[in-house]
C-alpha positions in Angstrom: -34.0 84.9 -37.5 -32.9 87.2 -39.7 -30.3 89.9 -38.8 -33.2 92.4 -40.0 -35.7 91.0 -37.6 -34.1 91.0 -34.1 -35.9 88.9 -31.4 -36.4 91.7 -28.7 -38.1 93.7 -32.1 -40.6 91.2 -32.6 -41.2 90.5 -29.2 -41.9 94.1 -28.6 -44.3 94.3 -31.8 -46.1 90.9 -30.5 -47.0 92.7 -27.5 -47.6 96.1 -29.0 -50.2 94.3 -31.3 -51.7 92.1 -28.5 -50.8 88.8 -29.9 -49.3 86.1 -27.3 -48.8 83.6 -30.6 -46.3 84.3 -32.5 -46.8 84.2 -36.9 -45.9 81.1 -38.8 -43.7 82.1 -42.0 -44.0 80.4 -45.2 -40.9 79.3 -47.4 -40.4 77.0 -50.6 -37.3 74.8 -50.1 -35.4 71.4 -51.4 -34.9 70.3 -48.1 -37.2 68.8 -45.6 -37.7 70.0 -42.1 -36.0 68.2 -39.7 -39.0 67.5 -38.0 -42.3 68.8 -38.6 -45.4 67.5 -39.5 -46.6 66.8 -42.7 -49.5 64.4 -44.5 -49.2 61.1 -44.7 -47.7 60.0 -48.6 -50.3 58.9 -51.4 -50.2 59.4 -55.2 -51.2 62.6 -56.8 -53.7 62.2 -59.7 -53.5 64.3 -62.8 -56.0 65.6 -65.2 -54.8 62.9 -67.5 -55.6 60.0 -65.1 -58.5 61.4 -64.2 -60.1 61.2 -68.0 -58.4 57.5 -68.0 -60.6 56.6 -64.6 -57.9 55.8 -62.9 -58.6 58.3 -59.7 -59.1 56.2 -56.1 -61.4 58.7 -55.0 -62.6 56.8 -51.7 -58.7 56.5 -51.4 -58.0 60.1 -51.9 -60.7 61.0 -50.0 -60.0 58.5 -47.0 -56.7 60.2 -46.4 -57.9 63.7 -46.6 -55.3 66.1 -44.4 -56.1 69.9 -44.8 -53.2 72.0 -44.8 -54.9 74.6 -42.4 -55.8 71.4 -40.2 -51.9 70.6 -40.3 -50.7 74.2 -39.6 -52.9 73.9 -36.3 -51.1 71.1 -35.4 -48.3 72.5 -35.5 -49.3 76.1 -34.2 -49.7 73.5 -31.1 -46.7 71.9 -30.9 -44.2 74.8 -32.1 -42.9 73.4 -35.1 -43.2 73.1 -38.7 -45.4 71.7 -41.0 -44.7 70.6 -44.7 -46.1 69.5 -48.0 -44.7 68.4 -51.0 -46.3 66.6 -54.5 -45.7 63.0 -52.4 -47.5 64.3 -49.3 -50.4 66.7 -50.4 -52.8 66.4 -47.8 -55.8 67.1 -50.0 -56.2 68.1 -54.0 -57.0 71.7 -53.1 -54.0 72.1 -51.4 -52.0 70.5 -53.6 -53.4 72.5 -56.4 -53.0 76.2 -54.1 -49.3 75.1 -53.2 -48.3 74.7 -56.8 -47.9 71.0 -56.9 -51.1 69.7 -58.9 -52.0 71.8 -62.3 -54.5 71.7 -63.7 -57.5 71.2 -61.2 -59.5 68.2 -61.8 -62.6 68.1 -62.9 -64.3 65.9 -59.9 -63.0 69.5 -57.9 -64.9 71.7 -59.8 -67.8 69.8 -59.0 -67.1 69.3 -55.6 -66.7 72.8 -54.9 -69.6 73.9 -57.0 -72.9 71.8 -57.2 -71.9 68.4 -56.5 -72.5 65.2 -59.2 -76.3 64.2 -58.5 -76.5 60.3 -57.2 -72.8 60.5 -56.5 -71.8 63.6 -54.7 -72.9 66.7 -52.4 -71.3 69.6 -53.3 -70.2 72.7 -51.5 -71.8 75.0 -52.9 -69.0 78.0 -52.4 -69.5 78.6 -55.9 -72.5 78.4 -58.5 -71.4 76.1 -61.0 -68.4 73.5 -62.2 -68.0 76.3 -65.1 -67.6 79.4 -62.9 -65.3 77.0 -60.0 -63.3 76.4 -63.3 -62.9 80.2 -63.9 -62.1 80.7 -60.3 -59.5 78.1 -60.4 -58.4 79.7 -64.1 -58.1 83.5 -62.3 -55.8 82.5 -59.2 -53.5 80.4 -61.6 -51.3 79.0 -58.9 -47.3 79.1 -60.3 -45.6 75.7 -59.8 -44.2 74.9 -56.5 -40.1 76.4 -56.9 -39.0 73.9 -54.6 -39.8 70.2 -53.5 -40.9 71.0 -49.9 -43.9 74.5 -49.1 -42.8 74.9 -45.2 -44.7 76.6 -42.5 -42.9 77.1 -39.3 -43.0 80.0 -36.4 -41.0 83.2 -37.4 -39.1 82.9 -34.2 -37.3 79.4 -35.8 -36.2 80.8 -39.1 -32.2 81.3 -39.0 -30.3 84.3 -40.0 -29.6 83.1 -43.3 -32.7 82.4 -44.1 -36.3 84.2 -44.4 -39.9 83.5 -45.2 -41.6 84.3 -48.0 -44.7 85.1 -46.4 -45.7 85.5 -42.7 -49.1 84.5 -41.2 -51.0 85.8 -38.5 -53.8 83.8 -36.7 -55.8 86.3 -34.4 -59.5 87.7 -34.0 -61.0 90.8 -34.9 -59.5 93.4 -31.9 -55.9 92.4 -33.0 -56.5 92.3 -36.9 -57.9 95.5 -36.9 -54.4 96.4 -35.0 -52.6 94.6 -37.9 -55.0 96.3 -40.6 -54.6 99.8 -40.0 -50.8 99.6 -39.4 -50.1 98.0 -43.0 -51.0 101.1 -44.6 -49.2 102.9 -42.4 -46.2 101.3 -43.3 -46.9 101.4 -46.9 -48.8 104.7 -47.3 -51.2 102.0 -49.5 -54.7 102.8 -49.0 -55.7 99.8 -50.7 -52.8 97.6 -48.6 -55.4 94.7 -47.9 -57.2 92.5 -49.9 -59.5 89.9 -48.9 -60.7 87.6 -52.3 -62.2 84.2 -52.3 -60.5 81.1 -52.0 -60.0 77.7 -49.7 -58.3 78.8 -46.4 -54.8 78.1 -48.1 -55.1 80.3 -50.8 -55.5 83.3 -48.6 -52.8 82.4 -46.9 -50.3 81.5 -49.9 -51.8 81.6 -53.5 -53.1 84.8 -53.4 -50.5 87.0 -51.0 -47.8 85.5 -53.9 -49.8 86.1 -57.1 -49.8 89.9 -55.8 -46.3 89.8 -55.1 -45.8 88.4 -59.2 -47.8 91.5 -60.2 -45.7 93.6 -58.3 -48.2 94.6 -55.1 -47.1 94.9 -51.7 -50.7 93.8 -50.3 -51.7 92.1 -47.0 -54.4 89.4 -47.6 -57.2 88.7 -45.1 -58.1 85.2 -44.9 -60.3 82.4 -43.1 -63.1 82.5 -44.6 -63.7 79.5 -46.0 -66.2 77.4 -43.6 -64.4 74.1 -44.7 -61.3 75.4 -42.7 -62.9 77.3 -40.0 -62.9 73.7 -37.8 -59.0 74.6 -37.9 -59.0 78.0 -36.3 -59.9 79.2 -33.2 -63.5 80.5 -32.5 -63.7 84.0 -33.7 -59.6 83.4 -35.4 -59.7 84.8 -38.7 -55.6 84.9 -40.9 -53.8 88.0 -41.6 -50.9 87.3 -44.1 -47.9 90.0 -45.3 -45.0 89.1 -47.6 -41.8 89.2 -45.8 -40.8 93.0 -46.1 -44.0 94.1 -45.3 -43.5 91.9 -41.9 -40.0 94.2 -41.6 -41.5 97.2 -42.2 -44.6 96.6 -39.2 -41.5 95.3 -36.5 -39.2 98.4 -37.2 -42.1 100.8 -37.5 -44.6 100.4 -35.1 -43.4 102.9 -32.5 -43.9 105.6 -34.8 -47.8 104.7 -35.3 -50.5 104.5 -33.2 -49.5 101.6 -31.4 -48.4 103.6 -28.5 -51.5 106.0 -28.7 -54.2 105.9 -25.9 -56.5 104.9 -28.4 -54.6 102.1 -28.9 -54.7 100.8 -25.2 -58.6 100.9 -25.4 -58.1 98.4 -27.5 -55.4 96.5 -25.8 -58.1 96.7 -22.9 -60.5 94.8 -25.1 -58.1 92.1 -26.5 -57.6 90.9 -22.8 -60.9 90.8 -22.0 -61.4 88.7 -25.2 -58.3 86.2 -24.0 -59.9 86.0 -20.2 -63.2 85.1 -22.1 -61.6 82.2 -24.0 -59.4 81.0 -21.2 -56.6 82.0 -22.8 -53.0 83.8 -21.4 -53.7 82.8 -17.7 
């Protein structure tokens, strides 16, 4: 942990904000985990091999491995999980990491309307032509490093930081983590919440606004592909890094500590006795 982000601070924050789960931070790096878990390896298709037929897609399909299903995993087991162009997990994610560009074509169906006789689609969008915009607008950047890394904040060392952090909580604590963001940033506009798979809301998009210069907080977990990989009701909340430093150090200046507050604090344990959860 960084020298910046002392334990007994974000202990005390954790439990100001009502969360007994700690965030998972998000880093780009050239070496692999230690241990972690990650997807199984396959080859990654391009574009160009796709126009050449030369896509396995009962192949690719067969060793499907969201990378919200593989952060659970790891949420369980307090450790990391990891991607890289080798182990992708799935083409979204490989394409919302930064390791596949462009999107393939089969995608833009399979989000969109499907290929009649050959394939159901989504439907999260109305057509191949606007998925292709979609995928066009969000314009991943390509991967900086070999490995994307998600492990809890608590594991990160002092030399080292995340890029992004990631909450996983429902409504009584985001609404906790909502209004302090713009405290900290006097932003009134400090969260966005756009469309996208569950990984772009949690990387793509909280790093595009950082390349443009914004200091936003995206609101994620939306997309009902993914929701099988959160808790019921468990919706993502993700800062970049400084924003994070801001929310530890000022917390006790906002209404965190107001009655108000401990309403709500009231509610959150009622909601954790409901789901079994913190006994």
């Amino acid at each position: 942990m960084t020298e910046l982000m002392k334990k007994n601070d974000l202990e005390s924050f954790l439990e100001a904000i009502g969360l007994d789960e700690g965030p998972m931070g998000m880093y780009y790096s050239d070496g692999e985990p230690e241990e972690g878990i990650a997807p199984k390896p396959g080859l990654l298709p391009t574009i160009e091999m796709e126009a050449r037929g030369e896509v396995d897609w009962g192949a690719l399909f067969g060793d499907f491995s969201c990378v919200i299903g593989n952060i659970w995993r790891a949420r369980k087991k307090k450790t990391a999980a990891f991607f890289e162009k080798e182990r992708f997990g799935c083409l979204g994610g490989a394409f919302y990491l930064g390791f596949l560009k462009p999107q393939l074509n089969f995608i833009t169906h399979y989000v969109s309307t499907g290929i009649p006789d050959q394939m159901e689609g989504e439907r999260y969008l109305e057509s191949p032509e606007v998925t292709r915009d979609f995928f066009n607008t969000i314009d991943p950047p390509p991967a900086p490093a070999r490995y994307c890394v998600f492990k809890p904040v608590t594991q990160f060392e002092k030399e080292a930081q995340p890029e992004l952090v990631i909450f996983f909580a429902r409504a009584e604590v985001i609404s906790g983590l909502n209004q302090l963001v713009t405290f900290v940033t006097n932003d009134f506009e400090a969260v966005y919440s756009p469309f996208g798979a569950g990984c772009s809301n949690i990387v793509t998009w909280p790093l595009r606004y950082l390349a443009q210069g914004k200091l936003k907080a995206v609101l994620g977990g939306w997309d009902p592909s993914d929701r099988k990989f959160l808790k019921t009701d468990e919706i993502t909340f993700t800062v970049p890094f400084e924003m994070f430093q801001r929310m530890v150090n000022l917390w006790p200046e906002s209404f965190l500590t107001t009655k108000t507050w401990t309403t709500v604090r009231k509610k959150i344990e009622r909601s954790r006795k409901a789901w079994g959860e913190g006994e």
